[in-house]
Biotite code that builds the C-alpha atoms (Angstrom):
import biotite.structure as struc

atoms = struc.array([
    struc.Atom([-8.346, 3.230, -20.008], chain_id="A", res_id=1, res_name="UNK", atom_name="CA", element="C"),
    struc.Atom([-10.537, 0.718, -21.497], chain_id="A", res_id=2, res_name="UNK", atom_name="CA", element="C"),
    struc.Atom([-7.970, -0.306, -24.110], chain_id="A", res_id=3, res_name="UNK", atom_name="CA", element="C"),
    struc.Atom([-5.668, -0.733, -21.694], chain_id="A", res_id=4, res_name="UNK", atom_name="CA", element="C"),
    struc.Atom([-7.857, -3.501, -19.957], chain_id="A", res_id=5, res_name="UNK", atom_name="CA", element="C"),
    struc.Atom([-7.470, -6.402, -22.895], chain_id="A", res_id=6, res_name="UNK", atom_name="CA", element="C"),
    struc.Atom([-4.324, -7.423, -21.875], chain_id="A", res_id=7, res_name="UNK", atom_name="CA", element="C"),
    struc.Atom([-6.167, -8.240, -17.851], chain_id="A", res_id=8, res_name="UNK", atom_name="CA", element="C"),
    struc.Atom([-8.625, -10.690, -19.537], chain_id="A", res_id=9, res_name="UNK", atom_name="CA", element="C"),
    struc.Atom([-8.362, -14.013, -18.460], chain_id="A", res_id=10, res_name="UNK", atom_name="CA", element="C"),
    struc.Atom([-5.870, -13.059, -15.800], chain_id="A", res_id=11, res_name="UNK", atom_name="CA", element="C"),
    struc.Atom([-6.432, -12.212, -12.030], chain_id="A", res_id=12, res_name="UNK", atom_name="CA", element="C"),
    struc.Atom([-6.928, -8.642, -10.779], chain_id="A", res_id=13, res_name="UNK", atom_name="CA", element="C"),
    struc.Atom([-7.432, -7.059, -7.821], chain_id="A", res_id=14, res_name="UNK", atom_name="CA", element="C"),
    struc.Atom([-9.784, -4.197, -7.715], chain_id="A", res_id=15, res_name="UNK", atom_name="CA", element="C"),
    struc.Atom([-10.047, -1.168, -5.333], chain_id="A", res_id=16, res_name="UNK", atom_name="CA", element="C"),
    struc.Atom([-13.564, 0.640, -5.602], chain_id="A", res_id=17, res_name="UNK", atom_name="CA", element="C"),
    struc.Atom([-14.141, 3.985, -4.476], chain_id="A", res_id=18, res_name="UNK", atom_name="CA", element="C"),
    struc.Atom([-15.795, 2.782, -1.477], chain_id="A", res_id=19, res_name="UNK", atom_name="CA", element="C"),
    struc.Atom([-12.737, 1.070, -0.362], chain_id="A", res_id=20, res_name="UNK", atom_name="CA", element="C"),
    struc.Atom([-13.861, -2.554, -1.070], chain_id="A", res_id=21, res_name="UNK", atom_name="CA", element="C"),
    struc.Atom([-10.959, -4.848, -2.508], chain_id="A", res_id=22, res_name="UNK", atom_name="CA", element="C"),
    struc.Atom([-12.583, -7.480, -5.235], chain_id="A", res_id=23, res_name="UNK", atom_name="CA", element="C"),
    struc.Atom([-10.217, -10.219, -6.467], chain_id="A", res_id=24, res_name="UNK", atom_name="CA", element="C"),
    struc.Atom([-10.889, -12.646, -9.315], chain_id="A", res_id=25, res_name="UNK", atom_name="CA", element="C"),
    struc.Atom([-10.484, -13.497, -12.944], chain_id="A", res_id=26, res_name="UNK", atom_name="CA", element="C"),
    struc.Atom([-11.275, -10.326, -15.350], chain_id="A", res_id=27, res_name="UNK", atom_name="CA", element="C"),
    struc.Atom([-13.906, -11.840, -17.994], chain_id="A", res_id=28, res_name="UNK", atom_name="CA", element="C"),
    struc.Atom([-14.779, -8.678, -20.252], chain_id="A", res_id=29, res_name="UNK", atom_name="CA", element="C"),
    struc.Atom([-15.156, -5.022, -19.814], chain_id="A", res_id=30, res_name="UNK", atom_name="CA", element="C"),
    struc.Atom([-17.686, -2.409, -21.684], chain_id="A", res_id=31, res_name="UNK", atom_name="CA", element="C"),
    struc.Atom([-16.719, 1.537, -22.762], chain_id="A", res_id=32, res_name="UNK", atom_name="CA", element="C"),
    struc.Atom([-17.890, 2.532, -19.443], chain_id="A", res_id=33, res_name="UNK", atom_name="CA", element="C"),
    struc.Atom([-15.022, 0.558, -17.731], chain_id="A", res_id=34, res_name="UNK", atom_name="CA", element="C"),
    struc.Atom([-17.678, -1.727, -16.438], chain_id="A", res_id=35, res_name="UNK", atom_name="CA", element="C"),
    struc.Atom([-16.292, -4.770, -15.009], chain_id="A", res_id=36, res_name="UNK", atom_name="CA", element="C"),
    struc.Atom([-16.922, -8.915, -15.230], chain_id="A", res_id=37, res_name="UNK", atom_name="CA", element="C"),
    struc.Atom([-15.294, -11.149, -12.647], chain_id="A", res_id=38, res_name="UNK", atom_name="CA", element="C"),
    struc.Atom([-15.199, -14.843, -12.662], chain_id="A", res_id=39, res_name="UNK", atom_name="CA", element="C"),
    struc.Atom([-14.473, -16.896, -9.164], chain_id="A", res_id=40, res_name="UNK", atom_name="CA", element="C"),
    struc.Atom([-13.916, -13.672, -7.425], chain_id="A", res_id=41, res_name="UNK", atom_name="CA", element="C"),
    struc.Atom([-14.563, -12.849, -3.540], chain_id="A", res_id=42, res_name="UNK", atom_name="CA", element="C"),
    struc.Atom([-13.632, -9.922, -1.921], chain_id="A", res_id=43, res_name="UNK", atom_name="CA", element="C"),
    struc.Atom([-11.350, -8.935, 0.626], chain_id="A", res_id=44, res_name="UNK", atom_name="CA", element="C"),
    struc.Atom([-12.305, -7.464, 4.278], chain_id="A", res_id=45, res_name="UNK", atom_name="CA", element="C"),
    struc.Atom([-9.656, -6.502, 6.122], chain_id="A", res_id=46, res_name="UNK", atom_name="CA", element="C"),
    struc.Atom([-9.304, -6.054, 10.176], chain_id="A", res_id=47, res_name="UNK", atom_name="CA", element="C"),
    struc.Atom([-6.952, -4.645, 12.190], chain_id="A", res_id=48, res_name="UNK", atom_name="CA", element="C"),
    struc.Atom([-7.627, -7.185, 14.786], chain_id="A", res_id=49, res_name="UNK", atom_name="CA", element="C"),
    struc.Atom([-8.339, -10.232, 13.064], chain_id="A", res_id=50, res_name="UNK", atom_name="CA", element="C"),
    struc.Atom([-7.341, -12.272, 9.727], chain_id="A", res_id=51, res_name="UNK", atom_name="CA", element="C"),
    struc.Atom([-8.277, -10.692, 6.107], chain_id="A", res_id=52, res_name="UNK", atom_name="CA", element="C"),
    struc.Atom([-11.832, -12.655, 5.541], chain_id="A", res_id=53, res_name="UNK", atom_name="CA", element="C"),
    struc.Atom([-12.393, -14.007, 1.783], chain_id="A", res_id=54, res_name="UNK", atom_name="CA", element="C"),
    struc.Atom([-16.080, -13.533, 0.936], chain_id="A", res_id=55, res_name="UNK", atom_name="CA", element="C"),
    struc.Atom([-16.830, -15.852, -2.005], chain_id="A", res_id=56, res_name="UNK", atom_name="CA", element="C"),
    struc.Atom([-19.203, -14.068, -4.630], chain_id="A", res_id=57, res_name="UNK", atom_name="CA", element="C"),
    struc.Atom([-18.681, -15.945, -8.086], chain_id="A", res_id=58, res_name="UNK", atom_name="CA", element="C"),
    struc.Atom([-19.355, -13.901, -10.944], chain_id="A", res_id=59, res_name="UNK", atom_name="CA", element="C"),
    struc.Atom([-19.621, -10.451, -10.111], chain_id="A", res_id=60, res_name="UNK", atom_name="CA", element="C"),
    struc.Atom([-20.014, -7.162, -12.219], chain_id="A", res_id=61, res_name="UNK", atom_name="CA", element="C"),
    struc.Atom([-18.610, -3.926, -10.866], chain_id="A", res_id=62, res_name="UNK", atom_name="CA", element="C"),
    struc.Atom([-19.667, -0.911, -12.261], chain_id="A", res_id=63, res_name="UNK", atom_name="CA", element="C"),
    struc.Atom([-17.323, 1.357, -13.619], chain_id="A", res_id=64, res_name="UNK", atom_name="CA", element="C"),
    struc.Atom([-17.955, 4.359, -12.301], chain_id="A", res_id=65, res_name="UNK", atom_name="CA", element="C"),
    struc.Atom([-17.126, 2.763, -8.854], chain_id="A", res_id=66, res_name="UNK", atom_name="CA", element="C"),
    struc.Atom([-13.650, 1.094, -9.628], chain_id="A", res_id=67, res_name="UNK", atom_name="CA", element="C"),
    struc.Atom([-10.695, 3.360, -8.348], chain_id="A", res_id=68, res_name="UNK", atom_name="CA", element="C"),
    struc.Atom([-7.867, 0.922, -9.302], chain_id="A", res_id=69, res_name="UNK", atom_name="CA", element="C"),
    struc.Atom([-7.124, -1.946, -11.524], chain_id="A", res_id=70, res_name="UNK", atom_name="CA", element="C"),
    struc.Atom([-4.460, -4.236, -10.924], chain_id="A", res_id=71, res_name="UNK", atom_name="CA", element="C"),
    struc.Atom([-3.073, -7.682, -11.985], chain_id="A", res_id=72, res_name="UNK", atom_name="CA", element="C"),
    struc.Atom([-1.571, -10.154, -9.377], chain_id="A", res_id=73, res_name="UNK", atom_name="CA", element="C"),
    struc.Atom([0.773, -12.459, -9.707], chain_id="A", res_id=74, res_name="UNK", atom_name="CA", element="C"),
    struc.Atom([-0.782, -15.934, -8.624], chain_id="A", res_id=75, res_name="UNK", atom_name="CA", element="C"),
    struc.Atom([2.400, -17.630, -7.241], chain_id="A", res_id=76, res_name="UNK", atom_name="CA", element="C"),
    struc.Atom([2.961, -14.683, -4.986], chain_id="A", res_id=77, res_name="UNK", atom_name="CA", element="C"),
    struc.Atom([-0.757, -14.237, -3.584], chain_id="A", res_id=78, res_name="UNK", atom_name="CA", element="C"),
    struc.Atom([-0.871, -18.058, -3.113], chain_id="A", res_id=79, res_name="UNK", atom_name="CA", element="C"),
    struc.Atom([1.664, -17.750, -0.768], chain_id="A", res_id=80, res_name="UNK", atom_name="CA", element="C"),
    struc.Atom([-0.146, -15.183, 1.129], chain_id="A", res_id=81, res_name="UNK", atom_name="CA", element="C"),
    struc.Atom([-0.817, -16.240, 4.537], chain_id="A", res_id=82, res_name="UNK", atom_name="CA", element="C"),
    struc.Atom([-3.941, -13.777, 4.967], chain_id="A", res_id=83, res_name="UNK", atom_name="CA", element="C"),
    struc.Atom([-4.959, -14.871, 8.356], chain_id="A", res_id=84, res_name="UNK", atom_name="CA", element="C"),
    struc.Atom([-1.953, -13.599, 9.888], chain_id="A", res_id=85, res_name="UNK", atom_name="CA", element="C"),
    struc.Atom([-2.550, -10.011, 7.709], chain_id="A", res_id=86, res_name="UNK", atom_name="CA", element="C"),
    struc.Atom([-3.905, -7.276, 9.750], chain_id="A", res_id=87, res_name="UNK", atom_name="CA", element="C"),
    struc.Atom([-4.744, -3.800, 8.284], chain_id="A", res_id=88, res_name="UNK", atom_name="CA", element="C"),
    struc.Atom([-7.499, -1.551, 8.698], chain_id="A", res_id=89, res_name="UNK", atom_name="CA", element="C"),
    struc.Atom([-10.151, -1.276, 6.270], chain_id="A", res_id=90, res_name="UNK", atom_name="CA", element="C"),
    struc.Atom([-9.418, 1.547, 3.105], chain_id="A", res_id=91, res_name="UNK", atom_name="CA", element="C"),
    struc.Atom([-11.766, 4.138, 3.516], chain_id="A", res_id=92, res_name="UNK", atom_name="CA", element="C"),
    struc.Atom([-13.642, 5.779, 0.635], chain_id="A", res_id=93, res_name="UNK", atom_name="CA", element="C"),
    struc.Atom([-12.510, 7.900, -1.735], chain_id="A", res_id=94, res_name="UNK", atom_name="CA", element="C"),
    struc.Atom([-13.106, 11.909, -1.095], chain_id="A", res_id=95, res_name="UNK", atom_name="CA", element="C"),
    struc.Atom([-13.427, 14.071, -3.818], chain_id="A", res_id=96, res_name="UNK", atom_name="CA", element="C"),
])
């Protein structure tokens, strides 16, 4: 999986950890382990009765053996994202 990762550096991902937390930001570098460095990243909280809520965090390392999902997003589309109007519950955590 790791090698698969270089082509997400320097762009922005979205990341779904097995607790069900949704991280977005720019990917800066990766280890073996799949451990993750975000730049300008916040994360997501979403509510079924009011607007998704951006928490800022900066840089933020994830570690690997917590990240469920790896995705990149396109930047035009999210832009356009009105996420006060989104309402969704919260994922829940991942059950083995």
């Amino acid at each position: 999986m790791a090698s698969g990762l270089d082509s997400y550096v320097n762009h922005t991902v979205s990341i779904i950890t097995q607790d069900g937390r949704i991280f977005v930001g720019t990917l800066k570098g990766f280890d073996q382990t799949i451990n993750l460095i975000l730049d300008e990243s916040h994360e997501r909280v979403f509510s079924a009765t009011s607007g998704v809520e951006q928490v800022v965090l900066g840089l933020h390392i994830i570690r690997g053996d917590n990240v469920a999902l790896i995705g990149e997003i396109d930047d035009e589309a999210d832009a356009n994202l009105d996420l006060t109007s989104l309402r969704a519950e919260p994922l829940g955590a991942v059950i083995h």
